[in-house]
C-alpha positions as CSV (number, residue, x, y, z in Angstrom):
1,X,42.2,-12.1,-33.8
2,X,45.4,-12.1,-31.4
3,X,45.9,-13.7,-28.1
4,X,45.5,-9.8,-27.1
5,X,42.4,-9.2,-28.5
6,X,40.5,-12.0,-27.7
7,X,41.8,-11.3,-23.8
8,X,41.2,-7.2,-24.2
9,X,37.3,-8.2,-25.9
10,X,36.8,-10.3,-22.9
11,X,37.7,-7.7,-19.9
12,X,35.6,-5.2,-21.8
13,X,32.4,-7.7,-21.8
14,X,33.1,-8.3,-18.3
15,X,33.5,-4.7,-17.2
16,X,30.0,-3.7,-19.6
17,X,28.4,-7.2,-17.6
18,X,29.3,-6.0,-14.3
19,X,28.3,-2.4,-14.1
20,X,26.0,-0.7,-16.7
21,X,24.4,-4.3,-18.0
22,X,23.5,-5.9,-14.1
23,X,22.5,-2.3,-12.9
24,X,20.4,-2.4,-15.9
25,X,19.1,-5.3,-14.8
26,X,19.1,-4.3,-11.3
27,X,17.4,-1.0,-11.8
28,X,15.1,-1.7,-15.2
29,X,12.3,1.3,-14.6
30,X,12.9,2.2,-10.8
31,X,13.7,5.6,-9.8
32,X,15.5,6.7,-7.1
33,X,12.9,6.7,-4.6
34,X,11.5,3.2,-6.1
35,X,14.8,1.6,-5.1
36,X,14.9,3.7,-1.6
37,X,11.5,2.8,-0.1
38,X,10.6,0.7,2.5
39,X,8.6,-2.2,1.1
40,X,7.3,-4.7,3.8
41,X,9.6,-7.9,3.0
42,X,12.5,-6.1,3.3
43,X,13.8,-7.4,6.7
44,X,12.5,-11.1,5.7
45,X,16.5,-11.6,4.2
46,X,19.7,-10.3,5.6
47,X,22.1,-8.9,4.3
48,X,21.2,-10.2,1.1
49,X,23.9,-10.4,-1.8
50,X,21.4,-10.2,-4.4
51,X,18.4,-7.4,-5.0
52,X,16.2,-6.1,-8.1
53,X,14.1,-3.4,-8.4
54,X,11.9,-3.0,-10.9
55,X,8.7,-1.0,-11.2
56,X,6.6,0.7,-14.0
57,X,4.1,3.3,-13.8
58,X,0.3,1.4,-14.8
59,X,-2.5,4.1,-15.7
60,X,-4.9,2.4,-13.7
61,X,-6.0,1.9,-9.6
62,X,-4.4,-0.6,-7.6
63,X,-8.0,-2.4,-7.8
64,X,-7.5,-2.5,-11.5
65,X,-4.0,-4.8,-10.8
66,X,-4.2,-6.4,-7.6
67,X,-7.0,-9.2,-9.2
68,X,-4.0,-10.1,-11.5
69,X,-1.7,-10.3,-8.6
70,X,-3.4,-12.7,-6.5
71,X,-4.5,-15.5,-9.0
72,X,-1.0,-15.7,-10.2
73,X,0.4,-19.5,-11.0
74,X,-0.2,-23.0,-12.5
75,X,-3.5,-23.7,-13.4
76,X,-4.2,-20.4,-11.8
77,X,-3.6,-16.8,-13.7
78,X,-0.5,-17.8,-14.9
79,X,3.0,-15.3,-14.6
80,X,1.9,-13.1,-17.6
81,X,5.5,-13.2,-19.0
82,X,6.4,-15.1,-21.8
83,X,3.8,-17.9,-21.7
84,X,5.8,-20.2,-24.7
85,X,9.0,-20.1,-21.8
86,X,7.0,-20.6,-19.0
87,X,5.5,-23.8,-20.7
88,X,8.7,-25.1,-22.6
89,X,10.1,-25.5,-19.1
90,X,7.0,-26.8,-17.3
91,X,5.8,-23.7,-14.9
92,X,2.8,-23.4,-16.8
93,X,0.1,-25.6,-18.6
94,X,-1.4,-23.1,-20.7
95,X,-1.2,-19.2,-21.8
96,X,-1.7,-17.0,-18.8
97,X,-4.6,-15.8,-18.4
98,X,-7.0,-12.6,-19.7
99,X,-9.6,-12.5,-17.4
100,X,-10.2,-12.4,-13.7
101,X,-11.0,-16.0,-12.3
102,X,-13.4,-15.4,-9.4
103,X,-12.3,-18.9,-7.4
104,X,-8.5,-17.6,-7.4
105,X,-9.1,-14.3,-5.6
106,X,-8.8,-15.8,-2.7
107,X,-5.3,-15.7,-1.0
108,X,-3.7,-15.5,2.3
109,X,-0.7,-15.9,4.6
110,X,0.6,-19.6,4.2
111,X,-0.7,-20.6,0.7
112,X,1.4,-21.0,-1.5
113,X,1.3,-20.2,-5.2
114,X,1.9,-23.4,-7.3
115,X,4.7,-23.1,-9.5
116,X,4.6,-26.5,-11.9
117,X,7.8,-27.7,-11.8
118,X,9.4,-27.4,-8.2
119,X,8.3,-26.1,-5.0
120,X,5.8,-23.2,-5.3
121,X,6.2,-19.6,-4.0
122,X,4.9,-19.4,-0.2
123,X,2.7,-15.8,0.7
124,X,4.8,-14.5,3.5
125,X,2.8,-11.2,4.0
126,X,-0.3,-10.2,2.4
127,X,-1.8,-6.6,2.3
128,X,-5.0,-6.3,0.1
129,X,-4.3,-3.6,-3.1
130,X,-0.8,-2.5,-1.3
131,X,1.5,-5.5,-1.2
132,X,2.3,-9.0,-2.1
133,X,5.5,-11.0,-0.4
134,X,6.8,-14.4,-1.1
135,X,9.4,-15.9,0.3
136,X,11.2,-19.0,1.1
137,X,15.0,-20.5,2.0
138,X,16.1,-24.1,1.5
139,X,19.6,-25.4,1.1
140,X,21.2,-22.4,2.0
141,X,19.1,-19.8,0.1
142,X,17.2,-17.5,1.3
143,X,14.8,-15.5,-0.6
144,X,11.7,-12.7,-0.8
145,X,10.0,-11.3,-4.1
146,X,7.4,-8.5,-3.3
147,X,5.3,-6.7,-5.7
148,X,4.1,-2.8,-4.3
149,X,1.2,-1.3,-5.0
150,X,1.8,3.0,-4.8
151,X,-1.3,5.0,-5.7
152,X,0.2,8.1,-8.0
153,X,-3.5,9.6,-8.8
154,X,-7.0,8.7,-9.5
155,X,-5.7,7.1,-12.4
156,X,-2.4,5.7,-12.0
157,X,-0.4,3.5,-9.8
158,X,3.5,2.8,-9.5
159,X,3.8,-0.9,-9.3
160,X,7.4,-2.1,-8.2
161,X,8.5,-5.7,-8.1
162,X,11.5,-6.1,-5.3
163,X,13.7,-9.4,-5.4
164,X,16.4,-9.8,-2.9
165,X,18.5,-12.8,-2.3
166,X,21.0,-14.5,0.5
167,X,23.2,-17.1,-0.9
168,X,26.3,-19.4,0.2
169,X,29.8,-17.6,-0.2
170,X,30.6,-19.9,-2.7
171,X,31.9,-19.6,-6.1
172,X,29.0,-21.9,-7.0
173,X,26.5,-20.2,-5.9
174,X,28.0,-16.7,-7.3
175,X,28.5,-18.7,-10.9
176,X,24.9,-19.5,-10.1
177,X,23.3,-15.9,-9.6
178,X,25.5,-13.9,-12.6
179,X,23.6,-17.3,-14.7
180,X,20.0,-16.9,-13.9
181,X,19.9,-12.6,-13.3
182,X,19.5,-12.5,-17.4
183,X,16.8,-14.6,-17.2
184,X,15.1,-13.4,-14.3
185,X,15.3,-10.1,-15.5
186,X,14.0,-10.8,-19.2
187,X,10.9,-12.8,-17.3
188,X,10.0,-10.0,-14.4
189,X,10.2,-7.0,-16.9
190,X,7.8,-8.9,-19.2
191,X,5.5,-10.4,-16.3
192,X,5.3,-6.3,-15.1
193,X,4.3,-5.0,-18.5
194,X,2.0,-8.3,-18.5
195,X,0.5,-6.7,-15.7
196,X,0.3,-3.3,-16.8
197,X,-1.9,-4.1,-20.1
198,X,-4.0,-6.4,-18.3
199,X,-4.9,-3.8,-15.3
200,X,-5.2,-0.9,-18.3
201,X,-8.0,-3.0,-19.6
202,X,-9.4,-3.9,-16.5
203,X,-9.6,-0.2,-15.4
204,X,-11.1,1.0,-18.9
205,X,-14.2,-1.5,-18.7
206,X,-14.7,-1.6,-15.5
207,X,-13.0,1.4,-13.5
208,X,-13.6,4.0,-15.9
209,X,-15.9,7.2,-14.6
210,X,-17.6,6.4,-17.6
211,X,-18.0,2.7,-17.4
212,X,-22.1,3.2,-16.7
213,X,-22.7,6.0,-19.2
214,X,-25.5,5.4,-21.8
């Protein structure tokens, strides 16, 4: 391949990168109105020069997803992505789990979920079946990642995931975000669908209207 080529093949990765790949990325499952609501972190960063949202549409009640939500973490619930990453690089010490643990339904403004290796995500805001925010800043960063709870029906909820991000002005720290979006996408969208099959069987054995039927 020519000099050309090689330098015409590489604008046209960049260009496919930059605008239908990261909005892909970006936008993975949100509508309009996903991307335009007001969700309650929103104000916790500035002006941030990162956001993703994602969301999906679960056929069960936000009391059929909000059990996974809050035991999320290490030798908690785990992220309900994909467990075999999440333990190769030491977040997690074993595959996420399939049931509701009663002793991690407990959580509240100022805990913090443990994330294994590193600092752990601190609860910023908390409201019970409508919204979980974490958020933190630290060496320049500031950060906020809020899951939404939006009751469609009786029977099905929109749940949107919300990251945004403030970082340095630096050509580090830009290097840095276009580095780790793949990845944070590739982990969210399979931590939401994790979420989804997990509240679908939660609502089927213990939310259905025929659950007690004989």
């Amino acid at each position: 391949m020519t000099p050309f080529l090689l330098t015409l093949t590489a604008l046209v990765a960049v260009l496919l990168y930059s605008v239908p790949i990261r909005r892909w990325f970006g936008r993975w499952g949100a509508t309009s109105i996903d991307v335009a609501r007001v969700m309650p972190g929103d104000a916790s960063v500035v002006a941030p020069n990162y956001t993703a949202t994602l969301a999906l549409t679960v056929a069960a009640r936000p009391e059929a997803v909000w059990p996974w939500l809050v035991q999320l973490g290490y030798q908690r619930g785990g992220l309900y992505s994909y467990d075999w990453l999440d333990r190769l690089f030491g977040y997690l010490d074993r595959p996420s789990a399939t049931r509701i643990v009663p002793e991690y339904q407990h959580l509240a403004v100022g805990d913090e979920i443990p994330i294994g290796r590193g600092g752990g995500f601190p609860v910023i805001a908390i409201d019970p079946y409508r919204a979980l925010v974490l958020g933190g800043k630290g060496d320049g960063f500031q950060w906020v990642w809020q899951f939404g709870l939006y009751r469609i029906d009786e029977e099905h909820t929109r749940l949107v995931s919300r990251n945004a991000v403030r970082v340095p002005t630096t050509a580090r720290s830009w290097l840095f975000m276009r580095a780790i979006e793949p990845a944070a996408f590739l982990m969210t969208r399979r931590m939401l669908l994790g979420l989804k099959w997990r509240a679908e069987a939660l609502q089927s054995t213990y939310f259905s209207p025929c659950s007690s039927c004989t």
